[in-house]
C-alpha positions in Angstrom: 17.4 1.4 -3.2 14.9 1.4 -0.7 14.5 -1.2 1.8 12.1 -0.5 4.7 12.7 -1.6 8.0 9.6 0.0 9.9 8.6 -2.4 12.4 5.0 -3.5 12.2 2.2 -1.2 13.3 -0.6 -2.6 15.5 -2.7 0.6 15.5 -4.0 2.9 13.0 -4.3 6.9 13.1 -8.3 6.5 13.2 -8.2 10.5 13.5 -6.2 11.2 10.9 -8.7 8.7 8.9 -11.6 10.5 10.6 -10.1 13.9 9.5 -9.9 12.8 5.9 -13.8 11.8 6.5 -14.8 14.6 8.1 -15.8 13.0 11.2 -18.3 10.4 9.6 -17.7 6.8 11.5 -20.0 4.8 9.2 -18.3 5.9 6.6 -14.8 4.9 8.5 -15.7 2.0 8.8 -16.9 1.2 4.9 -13.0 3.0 4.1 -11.5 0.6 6.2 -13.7 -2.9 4.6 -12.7 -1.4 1.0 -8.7 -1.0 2.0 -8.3 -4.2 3.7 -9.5 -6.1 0.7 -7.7 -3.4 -2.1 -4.7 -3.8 -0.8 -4.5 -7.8 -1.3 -5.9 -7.8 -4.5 -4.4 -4.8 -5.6 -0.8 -6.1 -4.5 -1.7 -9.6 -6.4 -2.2 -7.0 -9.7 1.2 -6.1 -9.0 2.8 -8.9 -8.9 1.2 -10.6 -12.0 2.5 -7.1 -13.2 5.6 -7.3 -12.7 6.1 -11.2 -13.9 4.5 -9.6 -17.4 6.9 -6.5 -17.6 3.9 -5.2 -17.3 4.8 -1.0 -16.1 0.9 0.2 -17.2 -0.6 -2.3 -14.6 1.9 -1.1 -11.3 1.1 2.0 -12.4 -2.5 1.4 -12.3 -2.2 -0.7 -8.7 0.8 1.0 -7.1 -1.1 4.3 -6.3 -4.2 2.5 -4.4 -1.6 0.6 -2.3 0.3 4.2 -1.4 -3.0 6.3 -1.3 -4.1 3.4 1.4 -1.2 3.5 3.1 -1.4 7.1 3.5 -5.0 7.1 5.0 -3.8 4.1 7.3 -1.2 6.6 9.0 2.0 4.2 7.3 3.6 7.1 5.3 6.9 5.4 5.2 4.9 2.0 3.5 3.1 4.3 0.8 6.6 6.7 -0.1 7.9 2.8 -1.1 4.9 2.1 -3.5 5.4 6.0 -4.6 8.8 4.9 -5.3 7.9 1.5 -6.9 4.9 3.8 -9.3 8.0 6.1 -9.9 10.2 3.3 -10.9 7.6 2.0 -13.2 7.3 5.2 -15.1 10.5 5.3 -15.8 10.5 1.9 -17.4 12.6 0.7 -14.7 11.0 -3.0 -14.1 13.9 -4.2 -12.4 13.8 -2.0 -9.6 10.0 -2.7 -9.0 10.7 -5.9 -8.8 13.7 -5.4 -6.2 11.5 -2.7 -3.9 8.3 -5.1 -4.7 9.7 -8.2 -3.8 11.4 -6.1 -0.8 7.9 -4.7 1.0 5.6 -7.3 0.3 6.2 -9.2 3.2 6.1 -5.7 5.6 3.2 -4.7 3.6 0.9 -8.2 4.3 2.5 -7.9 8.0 1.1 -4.8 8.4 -2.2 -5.1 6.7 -3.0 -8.2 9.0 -1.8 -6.6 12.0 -3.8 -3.6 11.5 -7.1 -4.9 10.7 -6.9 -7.3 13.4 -6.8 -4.3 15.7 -9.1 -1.8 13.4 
């Protein structure tokens, strides 16, 4: 089992963002509205998920919280919601709930933190 410890992040890599938009700031900018509120609303999805053994909605909501998390420069934060899309697969609700229940906290930490400094 998986339990992150990664201290909070205050920054973002803004060029590995910038790299992924080939340089376009605007456009930046518009990424970074759409994550801060997916993430929220997509971990929400995930949890009414999880209270309805529901595997087809984490694996619906799991990869937009990883694929953010990658874009945001927090690799170690999207390998857990891989992890919690892999466990879902498998049919393996308890251990979503356990990693779940384990990053949320860290995950809303982070968000805030970072777009308060975005």
């Amino acid at each position: 089992m998986i339990a992150s410890t990664t201290p909070p992040s205050t920054s973002i890599d803004k060029n590995n963002l910038l790299r992924l938009l080939n340089g376009n700031n605007e456009m930046m900018d518009t990424v970074l509205r759409e994550i801060f509120q997916n993430i929220p609303a997509s971990l929400t999805e995930i949890n009414s998920s999880i209270k309805n053994n529901d595997y087809l909605g984490v694996i619906t909501f799991a990869p937009r919280v990883k694929s953010a998390f990658f874009m945001l420069g927090e690799p170690q934060l999207a390998l857990t919601f891989q992890a919690i899309e892999d466990s879902a697969r498998m049919g393996e609700m308890s251990e979503v709930k356990y990693r779940f229940e384990t990053v949320f906290h860290e995950t809303m930490v982070k968000i805030n933190l970072i777009q308060e400094v975005a």
